[in-house]
N, C-alpha and C positions, 0 to 999 in steps of 0.2 A: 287059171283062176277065172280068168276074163268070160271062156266059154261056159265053165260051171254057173257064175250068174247067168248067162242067159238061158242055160239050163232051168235054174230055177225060179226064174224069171215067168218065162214061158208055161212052166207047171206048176207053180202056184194058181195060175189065171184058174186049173180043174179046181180048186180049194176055193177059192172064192165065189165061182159058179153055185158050189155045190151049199153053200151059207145061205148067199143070196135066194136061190131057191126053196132052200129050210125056212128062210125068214119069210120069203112072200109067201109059203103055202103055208105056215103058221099065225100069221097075219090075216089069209084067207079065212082059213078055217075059224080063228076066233071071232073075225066079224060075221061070217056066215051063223054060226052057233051061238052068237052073244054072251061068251062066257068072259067072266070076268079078267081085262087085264094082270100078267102074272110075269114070273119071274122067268119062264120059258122065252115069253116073245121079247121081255129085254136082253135075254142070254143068245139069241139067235140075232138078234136087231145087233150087238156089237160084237159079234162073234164075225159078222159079215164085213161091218165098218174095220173092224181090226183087221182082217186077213187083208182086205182091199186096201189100207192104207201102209202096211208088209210091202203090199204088189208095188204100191206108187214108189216109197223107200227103195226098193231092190232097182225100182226102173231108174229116180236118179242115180244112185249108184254107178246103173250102167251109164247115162248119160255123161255123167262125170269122168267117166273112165275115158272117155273121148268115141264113143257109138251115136254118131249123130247122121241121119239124113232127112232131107227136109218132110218125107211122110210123117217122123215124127211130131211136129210142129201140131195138127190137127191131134194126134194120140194122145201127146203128154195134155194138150187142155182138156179134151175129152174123159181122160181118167182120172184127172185133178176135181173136174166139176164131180166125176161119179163119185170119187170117197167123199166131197163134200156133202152130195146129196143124199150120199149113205149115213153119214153121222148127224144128220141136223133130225131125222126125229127122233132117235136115239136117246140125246142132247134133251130136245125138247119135254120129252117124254117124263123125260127123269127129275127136272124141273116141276111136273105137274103138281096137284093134290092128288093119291091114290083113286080118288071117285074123277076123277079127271082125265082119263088117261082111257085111250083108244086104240085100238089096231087100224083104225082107216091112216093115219101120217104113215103109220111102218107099210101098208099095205103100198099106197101112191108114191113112196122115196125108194122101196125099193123097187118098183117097175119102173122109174125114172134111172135109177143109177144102174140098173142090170140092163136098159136103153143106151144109157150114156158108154157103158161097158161095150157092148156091140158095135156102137159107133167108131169107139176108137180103136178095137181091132183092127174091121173096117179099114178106117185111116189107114192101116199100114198096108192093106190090100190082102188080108187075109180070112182067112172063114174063121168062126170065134170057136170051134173046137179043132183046127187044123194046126196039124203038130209040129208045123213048119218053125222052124228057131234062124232069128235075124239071119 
């Protein structure tokens, strides 16, 4: 069971890459084209916070399970801050008045947390698409 979590552990990270990417090139694009805020860039903005907050879930899990080395110390805070900074304009957004509401927070939160993401690959000593498993 042990090895299947880090199975899919490890292959989730392509599913969240691949959100995070949807969300900043959707984000792009509507600020580029100034089209009005819509129900696409909220559905990609928590499509990516959700899969990435899956990822952090599955890594305690493993943590829990007793897989601990001190590389992870920098990883687990690294990808703690990224789902945070993935769900706060999300969060914010939602909170707005419809005449309120921008693609610049989804555009800056999600190159901040797909930063903070690399980072803590990173941390374990590994390249952020290498298929290497704990």
């Amino acid at each position: 069971m042990l090895t299947g979590l880090l199975h899919a552990h490890s292959g989730l990270r392509y599913l969240v890459l691949a959100a995070g990417v949807v969300a900043l090139v959707w984000a792009l694009a509507g600020l580029i084209t100034k089209r009005p805020y819509g129900r696409g860039m909220r559905i990609a903005a928590v499509s990516f916070a959700g899969l990435l907050h899956l990822q952090v879930l599955l890594g305690f899990v493993l943590l829990v399970s007793g897989r601990f080395f001190t590389a992870l110390i920098g990883h687990i805070f690294l990808m703690l801050m990224a789902a945070v900074v993935a769900q706060i304009p999300a969060s914010v957004m939602r909170r707005r008045p419809p005449e309120e509401r921008t693609y610049a927070p989804h555009l800056v939160g999600t190159l901040v947390a797909l930063g903070l993401i690399w980072s803590g690959v990173a941390a374990l000593g590994r390249g952020l698409m290498e298929a290497t498993v704990f």
